[in-house]
RODOKE-766363 format. One record per residue (C-alpha): residue number from 1; residue in one letter; x, y, z. Coordinates in steps of 0.1 Angstrom, whole numbers, always signed. Layout:
N
  resi  resn      x      y      z
   NUM     a      X      Y      Z
...
END
This chain:
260
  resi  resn      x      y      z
     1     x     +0     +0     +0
     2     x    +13    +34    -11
     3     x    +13    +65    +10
     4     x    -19    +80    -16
     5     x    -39    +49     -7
     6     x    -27    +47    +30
     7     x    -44    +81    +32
     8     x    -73    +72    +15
     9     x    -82    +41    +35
    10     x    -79    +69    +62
    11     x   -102    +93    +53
    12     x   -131    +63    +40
    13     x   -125    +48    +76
    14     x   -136    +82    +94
    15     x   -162    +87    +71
    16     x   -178    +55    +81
    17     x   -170    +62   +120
    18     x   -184    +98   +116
    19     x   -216    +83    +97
    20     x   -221    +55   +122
    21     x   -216    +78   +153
    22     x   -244    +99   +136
    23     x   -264    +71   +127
    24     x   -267    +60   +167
    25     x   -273    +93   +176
    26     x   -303    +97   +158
    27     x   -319    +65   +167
    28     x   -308    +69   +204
    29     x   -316   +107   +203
    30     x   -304   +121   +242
    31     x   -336   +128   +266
    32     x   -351   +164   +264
    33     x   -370   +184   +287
    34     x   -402   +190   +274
    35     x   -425   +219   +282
    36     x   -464   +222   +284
    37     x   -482   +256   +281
    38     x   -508   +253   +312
    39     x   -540   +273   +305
    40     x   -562   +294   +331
    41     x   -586   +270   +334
    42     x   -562   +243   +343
    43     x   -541   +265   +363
    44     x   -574   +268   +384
    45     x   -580   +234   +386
    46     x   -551   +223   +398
    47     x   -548   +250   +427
    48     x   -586   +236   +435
    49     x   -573   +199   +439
    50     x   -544   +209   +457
    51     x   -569   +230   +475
    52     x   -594   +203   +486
    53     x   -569   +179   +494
    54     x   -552   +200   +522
    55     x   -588   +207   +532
    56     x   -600   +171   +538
    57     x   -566   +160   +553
    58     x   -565   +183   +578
    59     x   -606   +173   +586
    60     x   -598   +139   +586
    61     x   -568   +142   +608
    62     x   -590   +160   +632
    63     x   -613   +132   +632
    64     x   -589   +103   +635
    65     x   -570   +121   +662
    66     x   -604   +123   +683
    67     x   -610    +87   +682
    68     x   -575    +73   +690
    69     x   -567    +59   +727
    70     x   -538    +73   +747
    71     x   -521    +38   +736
    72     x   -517    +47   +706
    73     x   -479    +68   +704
    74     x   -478    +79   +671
    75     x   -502    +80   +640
    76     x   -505    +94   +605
    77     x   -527    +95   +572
    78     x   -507    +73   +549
    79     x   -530    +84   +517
    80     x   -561   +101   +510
    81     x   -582   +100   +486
    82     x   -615   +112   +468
    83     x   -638   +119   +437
    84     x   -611   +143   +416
    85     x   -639   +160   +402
    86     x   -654   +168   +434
    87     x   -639   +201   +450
    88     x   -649   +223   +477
    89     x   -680   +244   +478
    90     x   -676   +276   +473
    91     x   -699   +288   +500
    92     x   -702   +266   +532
    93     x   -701   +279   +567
    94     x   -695   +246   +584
    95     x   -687   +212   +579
    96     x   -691   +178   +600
    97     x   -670   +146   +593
    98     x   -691   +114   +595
    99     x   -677    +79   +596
   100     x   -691    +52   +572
   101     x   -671    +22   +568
   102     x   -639    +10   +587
   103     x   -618    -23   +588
   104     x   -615    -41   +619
   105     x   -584    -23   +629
   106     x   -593    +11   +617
   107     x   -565    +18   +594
   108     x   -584    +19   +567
   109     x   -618    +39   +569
   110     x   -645    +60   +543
   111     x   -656    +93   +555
   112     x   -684   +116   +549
   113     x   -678   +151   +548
   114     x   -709   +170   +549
   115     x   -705   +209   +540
   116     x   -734   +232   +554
   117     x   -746   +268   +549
   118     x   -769   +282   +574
   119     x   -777   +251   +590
   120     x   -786   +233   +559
   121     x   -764   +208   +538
   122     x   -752   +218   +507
   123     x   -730   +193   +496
   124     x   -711   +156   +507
   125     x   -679   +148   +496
   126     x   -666   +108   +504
   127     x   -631   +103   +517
   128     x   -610    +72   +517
   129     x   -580    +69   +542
   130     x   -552    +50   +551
   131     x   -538    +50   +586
   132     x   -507    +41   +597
   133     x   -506    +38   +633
   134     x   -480    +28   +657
   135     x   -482    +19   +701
   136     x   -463     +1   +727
   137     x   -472    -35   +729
   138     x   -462    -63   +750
   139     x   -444    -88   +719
   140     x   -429   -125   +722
   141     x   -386   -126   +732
   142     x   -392   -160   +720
   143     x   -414   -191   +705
   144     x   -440   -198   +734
   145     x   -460   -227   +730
   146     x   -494   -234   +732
   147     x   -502   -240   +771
   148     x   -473   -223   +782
   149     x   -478   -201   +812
   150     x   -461   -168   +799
   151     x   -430   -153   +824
   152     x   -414   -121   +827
   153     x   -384   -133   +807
   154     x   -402   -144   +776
   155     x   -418   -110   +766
   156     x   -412    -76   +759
   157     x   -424    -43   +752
   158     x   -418    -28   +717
   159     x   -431     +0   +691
   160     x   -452    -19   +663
   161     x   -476     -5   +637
   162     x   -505    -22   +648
   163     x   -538    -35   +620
   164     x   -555    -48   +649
   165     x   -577    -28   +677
   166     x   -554    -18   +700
   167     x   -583    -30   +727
   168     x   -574    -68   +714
   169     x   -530    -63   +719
   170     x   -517    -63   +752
   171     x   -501    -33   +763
   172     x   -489    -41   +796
   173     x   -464    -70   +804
   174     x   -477    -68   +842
   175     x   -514    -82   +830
   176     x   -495   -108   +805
   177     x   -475   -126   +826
   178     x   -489   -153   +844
   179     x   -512   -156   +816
   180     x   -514   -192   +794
   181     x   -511   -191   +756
   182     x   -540   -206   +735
   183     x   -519   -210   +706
   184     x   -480   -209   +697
   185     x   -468   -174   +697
   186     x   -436   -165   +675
   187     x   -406   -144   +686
   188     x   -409   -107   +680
   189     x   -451   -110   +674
   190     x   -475    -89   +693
   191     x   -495   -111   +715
   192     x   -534   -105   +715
   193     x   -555   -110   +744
   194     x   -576   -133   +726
   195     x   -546   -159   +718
   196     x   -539   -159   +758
   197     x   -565   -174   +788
   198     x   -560   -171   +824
   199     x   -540   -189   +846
   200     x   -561   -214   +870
   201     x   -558   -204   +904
   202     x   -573   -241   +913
   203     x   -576   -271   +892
   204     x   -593   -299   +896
   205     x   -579   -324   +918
   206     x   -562   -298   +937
   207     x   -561   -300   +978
   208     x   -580   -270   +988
   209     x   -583   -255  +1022
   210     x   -625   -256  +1025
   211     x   -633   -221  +1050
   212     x   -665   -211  +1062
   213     x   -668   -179  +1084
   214     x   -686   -155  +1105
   215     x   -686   -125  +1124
   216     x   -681   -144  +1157
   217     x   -669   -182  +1144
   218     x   -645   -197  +1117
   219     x   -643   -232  +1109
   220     x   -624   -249  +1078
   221     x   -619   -284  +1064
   222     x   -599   -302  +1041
   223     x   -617   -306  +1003
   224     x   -606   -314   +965
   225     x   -615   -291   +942
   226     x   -641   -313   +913
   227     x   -633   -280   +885
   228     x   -607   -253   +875
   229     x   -612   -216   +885
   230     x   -600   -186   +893
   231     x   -598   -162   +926
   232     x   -638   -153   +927
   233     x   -650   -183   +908
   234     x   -677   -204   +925
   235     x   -664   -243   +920
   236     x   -677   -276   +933
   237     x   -654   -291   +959
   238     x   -655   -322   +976
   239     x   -652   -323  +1015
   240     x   -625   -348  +1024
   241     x   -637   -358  +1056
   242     x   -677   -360  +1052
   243     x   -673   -369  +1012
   244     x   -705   -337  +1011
   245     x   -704   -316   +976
   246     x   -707   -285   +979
   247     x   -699   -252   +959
   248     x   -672   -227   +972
   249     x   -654   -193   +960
   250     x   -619   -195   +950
   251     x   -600   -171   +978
   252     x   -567   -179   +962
   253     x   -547   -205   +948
   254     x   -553   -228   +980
   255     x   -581   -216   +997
   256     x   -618   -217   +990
   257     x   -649   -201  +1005
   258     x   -684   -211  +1015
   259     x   -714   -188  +1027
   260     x   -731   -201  +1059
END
């Protein structure tokens, strides 16, 4: 190859790189901003919706905030929505926010907003929220199984975002322990109060201390208890010594009680 046609096999092979580069380029064009003229009307719209929504969050965080218990430690409106084409009346004096529909734990709920003017409604708008709420609640430090009577050392108190009433969690570890499970319970799991019975202060078979007393006279005999219960129960018990039934109060775990 002579110098001429070393130069020429140049010049074709940049041609082609020049013509390829430009070739990509135009059917990977780069990303451009693009812009959109917004008219009056839409302007309005917009500044409406934005409007509305700051209007029915606020009235349904009042709401929610007056029907939360002092368990509850921290709370918010996850989402809210609403008819897009609905937006605030233009003339209302007052409103009042009326529950509908909730689920069983309350974090999701349908509110009716009703918008009066002198007394008389004018419109109703229907809101949907999602609420994220969070509380202290007694949870499992490890696997307890079913019939286990629960100890200090297998539970703890911990923040959790709660979907159940708090009214069925415990939120105390004081009124859990001593309690019996009704079903396994995994580590870190709130425990609800329906998944938990109370201890028996007597079961049957027990030995029980029989006592019946008076103002002036106290007498007490030996018995065996025929039934579980618990401190204020009434319980058939069995007198040792005369074989008589009879039915008792459970005193404590040892002792029962009989009315002359």
């Amino acid at each position: 190859m002579n110098k001429i046609t070393g130069i020429a096999v140049i010049a074709i092979t940049l041609v082609m790189v020049t013509a390829g580069a430009a070739l990509a380029a135009s059917a990977n064009p780069p990303p451009t901003a693009t812009h959109k003229t917004v008219g009056a009307k839409e302007a309005k719209v917009a500044a409406e919706n934005e409007q509305t929504a700051v209007f029915l969050k606020k009235a349904a965080e009042e709401y929610v905030s007056s029907q939360l218990t002092e368990d509850i430690s921290e709370w918010r409106i996850a989402d809210i929505s609403w008819n897009i084409n609905e937006t605030l009346p233009n003339d209302f004096d007052s409103f009042l926010v009326v529950p509908q529909r909730s689920s069983k734990g309350g974090e999701a709920l349908t509110l009716i907003v009703e918008f009066s003017k002198n007394g008389r409604i004018i419109n109703r708008m229907s809101v949907n929220c999602k609420v994220e709420m969070f509380a202290q609640v007694v949870v499992a430090k490890e696997r307890i199984a079913r019939g286990t009577a629960i100890s200090q050392d297998m539970v703890e108190m911990e923040k959790k975002r709660i979907d159940s009433p708090i009214f069925e969690l415990c939120t105390q570890i004081a009124t859990t322990v001593g309690q019996v499970a009704e079903r396994n319970i995994f580590p870190g799991k709130a425990i609800l109060k329906s998944n938990l019975s109370r201890a028996m202060d007597v079961k049957a078979g027990d030995l029980v201390m029989i006592v019946a007393a008076s103002e002036s006279i106290k007498l007490t005999a030996r018995g065996i208890a025929k039934k579980d219960g618990t401190i204020g129960e009434m319980i058939p018990v069995v007198n040792v010594r005369s074989n008589k039934k009879l039915y008792a109060k459970v005193v404590d775990g040892g002792t029962v009680e009989v009315s002359f």
